[in-house]
VEXFILO-136373 format. One record per residue (C-alpha): residue number from 1; residue in one letter; chain; x, y, z. Coordinates in Angstrom, 1 decimal. Layout:
BEGIN
[NUM,A,A,[X,Y,Z]],
...
// end
This chain:
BEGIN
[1,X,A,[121.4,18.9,-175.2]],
[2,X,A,[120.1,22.3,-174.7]],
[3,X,A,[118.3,23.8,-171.5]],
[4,X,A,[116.8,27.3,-170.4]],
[5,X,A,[120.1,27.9,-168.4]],
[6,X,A,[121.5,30.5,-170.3]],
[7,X,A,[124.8,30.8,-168.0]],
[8,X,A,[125.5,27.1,-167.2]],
[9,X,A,[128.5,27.8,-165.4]],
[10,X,A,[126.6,30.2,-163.1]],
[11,X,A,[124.4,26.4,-162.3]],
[12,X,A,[127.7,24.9,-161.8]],
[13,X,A,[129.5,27.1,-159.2]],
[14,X,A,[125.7,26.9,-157.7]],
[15,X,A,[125.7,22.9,-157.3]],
[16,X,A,[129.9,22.8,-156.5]],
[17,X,A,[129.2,25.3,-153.6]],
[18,X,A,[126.5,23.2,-152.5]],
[19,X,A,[128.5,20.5,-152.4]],
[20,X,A,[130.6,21.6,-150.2]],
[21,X,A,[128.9,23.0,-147.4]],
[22,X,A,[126.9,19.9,-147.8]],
[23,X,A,[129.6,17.9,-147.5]],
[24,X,A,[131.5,20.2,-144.6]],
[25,X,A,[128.0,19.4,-142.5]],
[26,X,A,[128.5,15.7,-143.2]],
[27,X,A,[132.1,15.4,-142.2]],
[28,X,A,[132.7,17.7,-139.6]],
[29,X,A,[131.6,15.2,-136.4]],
[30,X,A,[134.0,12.5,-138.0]],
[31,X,A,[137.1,15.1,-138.4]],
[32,X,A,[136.4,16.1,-134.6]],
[33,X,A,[135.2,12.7,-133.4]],
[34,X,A,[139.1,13.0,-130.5]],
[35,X,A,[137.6,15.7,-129.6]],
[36,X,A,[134.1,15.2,-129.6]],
[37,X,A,[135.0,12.3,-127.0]],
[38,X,A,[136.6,14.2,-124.6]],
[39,X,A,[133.0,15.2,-123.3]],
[40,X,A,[131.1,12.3,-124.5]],
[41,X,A,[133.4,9.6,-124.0]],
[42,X,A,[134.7,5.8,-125.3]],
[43,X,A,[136.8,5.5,-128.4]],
[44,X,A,[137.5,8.5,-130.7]],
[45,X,A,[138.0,5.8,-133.4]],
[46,X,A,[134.4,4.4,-133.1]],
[47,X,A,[133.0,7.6,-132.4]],
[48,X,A,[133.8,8.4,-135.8]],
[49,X,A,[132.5,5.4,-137.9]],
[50,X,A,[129.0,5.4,-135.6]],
[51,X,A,[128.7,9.3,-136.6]],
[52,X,A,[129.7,8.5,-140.4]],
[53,X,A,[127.4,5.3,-140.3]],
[54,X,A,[124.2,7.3,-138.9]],
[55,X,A,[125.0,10.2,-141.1]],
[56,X,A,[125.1,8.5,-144.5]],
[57,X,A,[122.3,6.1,-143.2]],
[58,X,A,[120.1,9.2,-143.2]],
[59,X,A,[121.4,10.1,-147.0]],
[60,X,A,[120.7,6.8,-148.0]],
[61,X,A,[117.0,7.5,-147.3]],
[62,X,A,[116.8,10.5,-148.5]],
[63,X,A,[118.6,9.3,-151.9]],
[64,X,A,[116.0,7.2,-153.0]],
[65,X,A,[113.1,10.0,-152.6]],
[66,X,A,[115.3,12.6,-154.0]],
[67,X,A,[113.9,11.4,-157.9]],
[68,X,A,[110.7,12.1,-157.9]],
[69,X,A,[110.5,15.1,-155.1]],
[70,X,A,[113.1,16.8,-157.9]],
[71,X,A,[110.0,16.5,-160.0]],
[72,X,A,[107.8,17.9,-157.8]],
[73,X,A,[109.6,20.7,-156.1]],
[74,X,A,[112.6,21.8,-158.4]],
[75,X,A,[116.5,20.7,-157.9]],
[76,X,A,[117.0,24.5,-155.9]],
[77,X,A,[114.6,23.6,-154.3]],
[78,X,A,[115.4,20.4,-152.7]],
[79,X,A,[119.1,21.6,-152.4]],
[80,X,A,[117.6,24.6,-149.7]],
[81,X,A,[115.8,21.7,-148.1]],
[82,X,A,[119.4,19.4,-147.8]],
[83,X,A,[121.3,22.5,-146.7]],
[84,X,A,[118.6,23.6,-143.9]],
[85,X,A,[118.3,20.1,-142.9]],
[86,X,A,[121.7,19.9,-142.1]],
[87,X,A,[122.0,23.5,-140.2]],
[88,X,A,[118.9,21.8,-137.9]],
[89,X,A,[121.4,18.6,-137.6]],
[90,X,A,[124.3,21.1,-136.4]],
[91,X,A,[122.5,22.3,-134.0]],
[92,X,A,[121.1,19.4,-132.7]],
[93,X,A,[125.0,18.2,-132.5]],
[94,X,A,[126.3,21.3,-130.6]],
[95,X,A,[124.1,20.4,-128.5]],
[96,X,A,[127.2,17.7,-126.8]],
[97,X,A,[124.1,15.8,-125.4]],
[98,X,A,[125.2,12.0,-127.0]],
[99,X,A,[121.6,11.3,-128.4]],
[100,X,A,[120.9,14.8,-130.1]],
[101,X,A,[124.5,14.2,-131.7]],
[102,X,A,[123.5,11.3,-133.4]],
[103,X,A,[120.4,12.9,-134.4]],
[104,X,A,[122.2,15.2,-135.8]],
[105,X,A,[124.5,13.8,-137.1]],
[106,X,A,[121.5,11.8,-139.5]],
[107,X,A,[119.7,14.9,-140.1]],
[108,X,A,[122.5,16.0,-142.0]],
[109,X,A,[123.1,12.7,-143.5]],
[110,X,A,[119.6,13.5,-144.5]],
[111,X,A,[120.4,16.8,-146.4]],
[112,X,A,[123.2,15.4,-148.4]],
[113,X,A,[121.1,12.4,-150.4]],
[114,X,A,[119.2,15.0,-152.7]],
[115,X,A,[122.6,17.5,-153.2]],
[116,X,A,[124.4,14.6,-155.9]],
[117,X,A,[121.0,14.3,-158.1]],
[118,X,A,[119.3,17.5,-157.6]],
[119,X,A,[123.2,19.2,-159.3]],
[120,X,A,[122.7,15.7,-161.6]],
[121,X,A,[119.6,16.9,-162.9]],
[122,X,A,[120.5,20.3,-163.7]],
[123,X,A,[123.7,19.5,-165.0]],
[124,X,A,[122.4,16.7,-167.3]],
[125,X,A,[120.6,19.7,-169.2]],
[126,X,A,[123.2,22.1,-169.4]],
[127,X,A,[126.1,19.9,-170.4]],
[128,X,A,[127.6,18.8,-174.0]],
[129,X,A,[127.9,14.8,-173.9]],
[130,X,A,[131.7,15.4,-175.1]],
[131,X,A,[132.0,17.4,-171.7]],
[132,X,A,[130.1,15.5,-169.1]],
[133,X,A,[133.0,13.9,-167.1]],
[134,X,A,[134.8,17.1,-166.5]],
[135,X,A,[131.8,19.2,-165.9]],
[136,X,A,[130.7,16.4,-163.5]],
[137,X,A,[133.9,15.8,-161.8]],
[138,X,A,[134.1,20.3,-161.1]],
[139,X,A,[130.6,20.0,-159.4]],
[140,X,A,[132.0,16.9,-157.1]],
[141,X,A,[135.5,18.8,-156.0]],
[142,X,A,[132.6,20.7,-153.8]],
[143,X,A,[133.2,17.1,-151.5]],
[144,X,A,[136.5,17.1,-151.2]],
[145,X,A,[136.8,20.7,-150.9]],
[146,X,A,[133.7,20.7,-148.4]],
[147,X,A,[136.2,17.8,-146.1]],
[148,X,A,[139.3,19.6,-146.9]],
[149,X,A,[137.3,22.8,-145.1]],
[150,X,A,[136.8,20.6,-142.0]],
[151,X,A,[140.0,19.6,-141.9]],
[152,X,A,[142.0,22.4,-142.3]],
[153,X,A,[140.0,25.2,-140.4]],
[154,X,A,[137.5,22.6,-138.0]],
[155,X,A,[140.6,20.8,-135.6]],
[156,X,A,[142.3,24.5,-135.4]],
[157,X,A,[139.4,26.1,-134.9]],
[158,X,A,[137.5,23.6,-132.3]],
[159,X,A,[140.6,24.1,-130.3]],
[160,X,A,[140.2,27.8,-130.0]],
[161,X,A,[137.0,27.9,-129.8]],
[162,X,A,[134.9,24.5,-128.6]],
[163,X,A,[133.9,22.0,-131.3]],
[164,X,A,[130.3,23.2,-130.4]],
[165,X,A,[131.0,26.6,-132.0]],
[166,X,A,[132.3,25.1,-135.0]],
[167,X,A,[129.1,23.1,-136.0]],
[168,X,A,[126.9,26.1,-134.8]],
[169,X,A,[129.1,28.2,-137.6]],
[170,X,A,[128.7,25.3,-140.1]],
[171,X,A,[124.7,25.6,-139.7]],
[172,X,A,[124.0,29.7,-140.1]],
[173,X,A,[126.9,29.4,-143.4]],
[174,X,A,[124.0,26.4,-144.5]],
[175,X,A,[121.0,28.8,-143.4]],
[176,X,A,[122.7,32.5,-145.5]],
[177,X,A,[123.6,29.9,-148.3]],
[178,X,A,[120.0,28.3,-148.3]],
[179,X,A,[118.9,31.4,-148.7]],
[180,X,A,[121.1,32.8,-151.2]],
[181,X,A,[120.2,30.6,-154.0]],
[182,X,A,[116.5,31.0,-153.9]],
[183,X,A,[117.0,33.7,-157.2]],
[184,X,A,[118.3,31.0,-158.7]],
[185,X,A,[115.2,28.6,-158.1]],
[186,X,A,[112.8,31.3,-160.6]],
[187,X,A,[115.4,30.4,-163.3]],
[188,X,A,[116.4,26.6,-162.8]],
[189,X,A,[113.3,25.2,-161.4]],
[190,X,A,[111.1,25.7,-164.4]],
[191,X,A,[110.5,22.2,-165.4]],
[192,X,A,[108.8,21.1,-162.4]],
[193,X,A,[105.9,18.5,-162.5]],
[194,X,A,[104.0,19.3,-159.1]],
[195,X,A,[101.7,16.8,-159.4]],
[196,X,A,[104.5,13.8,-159.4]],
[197,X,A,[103.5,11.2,-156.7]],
[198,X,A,[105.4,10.5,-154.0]],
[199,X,A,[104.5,7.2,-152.7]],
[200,X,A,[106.3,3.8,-151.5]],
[201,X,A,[106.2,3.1,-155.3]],
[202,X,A,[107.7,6.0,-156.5]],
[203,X,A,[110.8,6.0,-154.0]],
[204,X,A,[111.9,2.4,-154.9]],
[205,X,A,[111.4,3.5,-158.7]],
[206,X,A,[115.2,4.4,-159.0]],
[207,X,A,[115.8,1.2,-157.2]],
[208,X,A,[113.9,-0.6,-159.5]],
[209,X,A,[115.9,0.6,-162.7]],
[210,X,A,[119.1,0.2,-160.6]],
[211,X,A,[118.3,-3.2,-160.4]],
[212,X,A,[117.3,-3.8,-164.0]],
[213,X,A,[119.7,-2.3,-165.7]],
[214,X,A,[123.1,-4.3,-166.5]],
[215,X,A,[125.7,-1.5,-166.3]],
[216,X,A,[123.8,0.7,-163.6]],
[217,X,A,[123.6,-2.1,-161.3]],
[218,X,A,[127.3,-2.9,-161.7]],
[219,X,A,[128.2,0.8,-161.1]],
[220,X,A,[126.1,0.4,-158.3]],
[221,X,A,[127.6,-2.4,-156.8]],
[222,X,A,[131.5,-1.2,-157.6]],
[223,X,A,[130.6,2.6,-156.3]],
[224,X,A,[129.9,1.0,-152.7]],
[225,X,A,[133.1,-0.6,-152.5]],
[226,X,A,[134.7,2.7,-153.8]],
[227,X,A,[132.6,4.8,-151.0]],
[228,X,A,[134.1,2.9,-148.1]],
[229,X,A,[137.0,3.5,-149.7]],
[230,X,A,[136.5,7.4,-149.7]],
[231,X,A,[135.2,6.9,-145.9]],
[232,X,A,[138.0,5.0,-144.9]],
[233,X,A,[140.4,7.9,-145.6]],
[234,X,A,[138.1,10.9,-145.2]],
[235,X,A,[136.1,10.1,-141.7]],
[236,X,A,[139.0,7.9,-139.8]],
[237,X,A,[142.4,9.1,-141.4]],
[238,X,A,[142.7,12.0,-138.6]],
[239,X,A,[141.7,9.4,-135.6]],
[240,X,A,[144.1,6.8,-136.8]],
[241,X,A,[146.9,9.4,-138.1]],
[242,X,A,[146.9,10.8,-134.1]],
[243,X,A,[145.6,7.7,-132.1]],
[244,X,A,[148.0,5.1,-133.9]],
[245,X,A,[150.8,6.9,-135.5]],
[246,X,A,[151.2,9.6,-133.1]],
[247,X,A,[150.8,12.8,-135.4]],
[248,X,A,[149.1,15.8,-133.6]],
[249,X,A,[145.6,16.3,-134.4]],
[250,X,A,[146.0,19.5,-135.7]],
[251,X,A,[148.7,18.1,-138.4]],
[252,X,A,[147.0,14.8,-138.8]],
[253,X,A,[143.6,17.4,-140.0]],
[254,X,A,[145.8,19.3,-142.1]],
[255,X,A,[147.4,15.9,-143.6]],
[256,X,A,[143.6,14.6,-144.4]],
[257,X,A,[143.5,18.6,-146.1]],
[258,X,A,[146.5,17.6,-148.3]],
[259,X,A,[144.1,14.1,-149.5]],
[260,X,A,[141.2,16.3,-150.4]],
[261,X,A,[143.7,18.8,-152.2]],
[262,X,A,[145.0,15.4,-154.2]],
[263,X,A,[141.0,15.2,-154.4]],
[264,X,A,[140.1,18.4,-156.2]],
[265,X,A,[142.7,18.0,-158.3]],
[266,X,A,[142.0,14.3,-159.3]],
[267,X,A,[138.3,15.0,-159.7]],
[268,X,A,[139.0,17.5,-162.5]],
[269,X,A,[141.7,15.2,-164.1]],
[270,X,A,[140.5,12.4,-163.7]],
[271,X,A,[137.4,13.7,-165.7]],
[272,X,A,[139.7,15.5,-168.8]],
[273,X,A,[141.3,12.1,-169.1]],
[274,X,A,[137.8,9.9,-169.2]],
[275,X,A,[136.2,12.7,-171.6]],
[276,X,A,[139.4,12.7,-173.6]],
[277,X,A,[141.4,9.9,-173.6]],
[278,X,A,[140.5,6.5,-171.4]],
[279,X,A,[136.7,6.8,-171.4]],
[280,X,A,[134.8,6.1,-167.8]],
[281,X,A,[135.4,2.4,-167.5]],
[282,X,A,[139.2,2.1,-168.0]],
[283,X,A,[139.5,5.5,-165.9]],
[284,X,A,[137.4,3.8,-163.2]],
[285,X,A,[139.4,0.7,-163.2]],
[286,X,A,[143.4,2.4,-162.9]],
[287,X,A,[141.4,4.7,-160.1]],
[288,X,A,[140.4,1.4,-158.2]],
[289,X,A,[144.0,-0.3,-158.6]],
[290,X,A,[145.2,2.9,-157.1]],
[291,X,A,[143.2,2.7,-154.6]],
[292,X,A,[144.1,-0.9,-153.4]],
[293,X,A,[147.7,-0.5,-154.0]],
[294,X,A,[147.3,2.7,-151.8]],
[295,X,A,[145.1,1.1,-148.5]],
[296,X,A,[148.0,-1.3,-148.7]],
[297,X,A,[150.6,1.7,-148.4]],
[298,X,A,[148.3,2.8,-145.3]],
[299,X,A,[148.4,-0.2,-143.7]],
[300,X,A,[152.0,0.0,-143.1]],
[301,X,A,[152.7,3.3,-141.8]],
[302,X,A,[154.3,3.3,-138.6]],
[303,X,A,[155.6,5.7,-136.1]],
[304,X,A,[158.5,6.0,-137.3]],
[305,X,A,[157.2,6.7,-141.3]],
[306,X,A,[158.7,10.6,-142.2]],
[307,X,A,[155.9,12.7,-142.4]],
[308,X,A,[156.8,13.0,-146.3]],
[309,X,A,[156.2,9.9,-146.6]],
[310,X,A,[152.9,10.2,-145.5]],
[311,X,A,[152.0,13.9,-146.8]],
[312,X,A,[152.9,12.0,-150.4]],
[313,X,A,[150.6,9.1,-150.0]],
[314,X,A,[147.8,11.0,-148.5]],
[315,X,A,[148.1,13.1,-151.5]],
[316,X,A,[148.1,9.9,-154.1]],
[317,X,A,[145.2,8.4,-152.0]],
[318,X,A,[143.1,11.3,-151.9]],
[319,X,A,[143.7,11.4,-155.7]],
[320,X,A,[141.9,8.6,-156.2]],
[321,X,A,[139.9,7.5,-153.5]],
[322,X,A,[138.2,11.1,-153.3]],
[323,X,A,[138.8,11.4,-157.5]],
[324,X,A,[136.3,8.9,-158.8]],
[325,X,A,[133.0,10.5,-158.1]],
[326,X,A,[132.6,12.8,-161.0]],
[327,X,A,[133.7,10.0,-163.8]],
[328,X,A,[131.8,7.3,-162.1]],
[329,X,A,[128.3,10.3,-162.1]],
[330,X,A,[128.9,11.4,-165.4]],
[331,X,A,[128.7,7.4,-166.6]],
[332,X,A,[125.5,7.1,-164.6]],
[333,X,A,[124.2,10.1,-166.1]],
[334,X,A,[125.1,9.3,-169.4]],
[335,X,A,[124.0,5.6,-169.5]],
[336,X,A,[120.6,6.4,-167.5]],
[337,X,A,[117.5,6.6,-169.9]],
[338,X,A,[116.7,10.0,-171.1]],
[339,X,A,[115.5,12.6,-169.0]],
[340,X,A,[115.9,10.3,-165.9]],
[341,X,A,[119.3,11.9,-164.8]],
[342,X,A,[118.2,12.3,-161.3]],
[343,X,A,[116.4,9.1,-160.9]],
[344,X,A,[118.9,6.9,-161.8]],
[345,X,A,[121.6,8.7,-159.9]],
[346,X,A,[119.2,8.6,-156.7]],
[347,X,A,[119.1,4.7,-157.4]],
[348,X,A,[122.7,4.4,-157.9]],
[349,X,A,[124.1,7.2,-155.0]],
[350,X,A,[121.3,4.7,-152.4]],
[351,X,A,[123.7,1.8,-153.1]],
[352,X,A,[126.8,4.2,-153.0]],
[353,X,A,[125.8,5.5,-149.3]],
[354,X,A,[124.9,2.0,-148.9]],
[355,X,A,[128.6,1.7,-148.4]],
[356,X,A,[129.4,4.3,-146.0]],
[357,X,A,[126.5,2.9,-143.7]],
[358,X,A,[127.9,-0.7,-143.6]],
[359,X,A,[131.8,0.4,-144.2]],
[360,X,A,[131.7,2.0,-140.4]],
[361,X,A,[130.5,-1.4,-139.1]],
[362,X,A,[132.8,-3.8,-140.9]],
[363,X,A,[135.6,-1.5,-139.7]],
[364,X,A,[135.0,-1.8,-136.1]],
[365,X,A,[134.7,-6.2,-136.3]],
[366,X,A,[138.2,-5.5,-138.3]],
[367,X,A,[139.4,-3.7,-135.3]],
[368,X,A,[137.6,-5.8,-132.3]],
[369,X,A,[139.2,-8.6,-134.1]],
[370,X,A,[142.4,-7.4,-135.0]],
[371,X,A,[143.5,-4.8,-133.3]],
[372,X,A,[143.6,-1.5,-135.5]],
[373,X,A,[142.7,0.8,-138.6]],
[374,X,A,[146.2,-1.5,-139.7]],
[375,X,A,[144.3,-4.5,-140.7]],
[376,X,A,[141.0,-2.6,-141.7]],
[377,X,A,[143.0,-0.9,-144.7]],
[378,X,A,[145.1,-4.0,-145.7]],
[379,X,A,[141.8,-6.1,-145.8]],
[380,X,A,[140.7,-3.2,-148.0]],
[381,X,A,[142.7,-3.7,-150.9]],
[382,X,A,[140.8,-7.0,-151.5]],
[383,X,A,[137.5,-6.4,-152.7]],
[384,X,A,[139.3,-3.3,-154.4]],
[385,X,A,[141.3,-5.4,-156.5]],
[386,X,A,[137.9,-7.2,-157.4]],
[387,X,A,[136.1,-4.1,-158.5]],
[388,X,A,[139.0,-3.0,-160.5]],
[389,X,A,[138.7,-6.3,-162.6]],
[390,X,A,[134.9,-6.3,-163.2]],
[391,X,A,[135.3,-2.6,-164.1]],
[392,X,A,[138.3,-3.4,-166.8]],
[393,X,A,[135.9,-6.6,-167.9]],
[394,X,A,[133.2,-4.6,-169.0]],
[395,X,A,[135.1,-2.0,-171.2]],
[396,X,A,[134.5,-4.2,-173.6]],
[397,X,A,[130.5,-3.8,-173.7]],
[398,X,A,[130.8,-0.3,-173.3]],
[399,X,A,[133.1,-0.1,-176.7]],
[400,X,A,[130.6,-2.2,-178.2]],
[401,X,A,[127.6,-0.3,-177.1]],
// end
């Protein structure tokens, strides 16, 4: 697997600090929804799930064009669009006018769809097979690092400074970065195909093979499970770590910092031990037991928990609920056809985002029905269970494939 990239890691600190800003644009409304409603209004905890529904609504649109438009244009190039359609969705936010926030809010949704296989499709060419999991799972700590950003500095910040100010920082850093890489585009962008279509048939091409292919389709279908997961503890952790148990919103930000440090970390594990020991499936499968057994742990915290208690299962939690990405990418990568990297990871990450649009709304009949994030992350651990099963099912074709 060779490529004109002669510095492949200079690609992949490239894509990982993509990512991340990427992923900061995405998440900051959610981290600041309690503050957010103190001008707009209603419930911070639905504040946050609309904003993370709209926002990953948007990059499940853009997902399923991002295959062939990384034909046309170039990976770099579709990267500068995601990050300069987010600064515009910032913008639009800081506004504090309740409509342009939404609007906003899916503009940037609508940057982050291309930023998983535009770094797919340039990694895919630069990596050894014996490598791909780790190499994967370094690009995707750029999420959690990207969220552990917003949680850390955004809260702090917003407090000192108006939550306005923060997204209007968050879309110049998207603007200088945007800019930035466009030396890279001469180098990275040479096997463009400008006169690729892009039509209605062309975007539900990575659909399509989704859909038709055994082991994509059951990736697919597990990874949307796995991203309300991940959106469960990423967009409404700080709401219900203040709102229900009490913690300051300052410490409950820092708290959701400590799951995205467990995050990084378990990213870059997590893809040593699938390259080196487990392979993608089994890793997959203890990642999704750990993730049930986990929501349960959540649903049982109380005010009266020690805040150890919860800094350590934060920590486990964001270990693997924000540590599967890179193993669960590499396997798509690997198992797509040849030379369609980016398309099948477009069809794949459309059902993954899938997840984070219909997670938000399943969470709020969960609390309209029962009262709280509580039951919402007890239920949780159901289908998780479920997913860890299929996933330790098929091991066996995988072995022997």
């Amino acid at each position: 697997m060779t490529t004109d990239d002669s510095r492949p890691w200079v690609t992949l600190a490239a894509t990982t600090g993509i990512q991340a800003l990427i992923s900061l644009s995405t998440m900051i409304g959610p981290v600041l929804a309690s503050l957010i409603v103190l001008r707009t209004g209603g419930s911070a905890t639905l504040l946050a799930g609309n904003l993370a529904a709209v926002t990953f609504l948007g990059a499940a649109m853009s997902s399923l064009v991002s295959g062939p438009l990384i034909l046309r244009y170039g990976a770099i190039r579709l990267s500068q669009f995601g990050l300069l359609s987010c600064a515009l969705g910032m913008l639009l936010a800081a506004s504090g006018i309740h409509g342009l926030l939404i609007a906003g809010c899916f503009l940037a949704g609508m940057g982050n769809g291309p930023a998983t296989p535009a770094s797919s499709h340039l990694l895919m060419r630069s990596t050894p097979a014996h490598r791909m999991s780790l190499v994967f799972s370094i690009k995707q700590t750029g999420v959690p690092l990207g969220i552990l950003t917003a949680g850390a500095i955004g809260p702090g910040l917003a407090l000192l400074a108006g939550w306005q100010a923060v997204m209007v920082l968050v879309a110049i850093a998207c603007i200088v970065i945007a800019l930035a890489t466009q030396p890279l585009r001469r180098r990275l962008d040479t096997d463009r195909l400008p006169d690729t279509p892009v039509h209605l048939r062309a975007v539900l091409d990575p659909v399509r093979m989704v859909m038709t292919h055994v082991t994509l389709r059951r990736l697919a279908l597990c990874s949307m499970v796995f991203n309300i997961t991940q959106l469960s503890l990423t967009a409404y952790a700080v709401t219900y770590l203040h709102e229900s148990l009490g913690i300051g919103i300052v410490s409950a930000g820092l708290l959701l910092s400590v799951a995205q440090v467990g995050g990084v970390t378990g990213r870059i594990c997590w893809g040593w031990i699938a390259d080196t020991w487990w392979g993608a499936p089994v890793t997959l499968t203890v990642l999704g037991s750990m993730m049930a057994v986990c929501a349960v742990g959540m649903s049982l915290l109380v005010p009266a928990t020690p805040v150890w208690a919860v800094l350590l299962l934060m920590l486990v939690f964001g270990t693997a609920a924000i540590g599967w990405n890179g193993v669960y990418l590499a396997y798509v990568a690997r198992t797509a056809p040849a030379g369609f990297a980016g398309k099948a990871t477009g069809g794949t990450m459309m059902f993954t985002f899938l997840g984070n649009v219909s997670g938000p709304m399943l969470v709020a009949l969960v609390i309209q029905g029962f009262g709280g994030m509580y039951a919402a992350y007890a239920l949780l651990s159901v289908p998780l269970a479920i997913v860890a099963t299929v996933l330790f099912r098929s091991r066996r074709e995988v072995t022997a494939q």
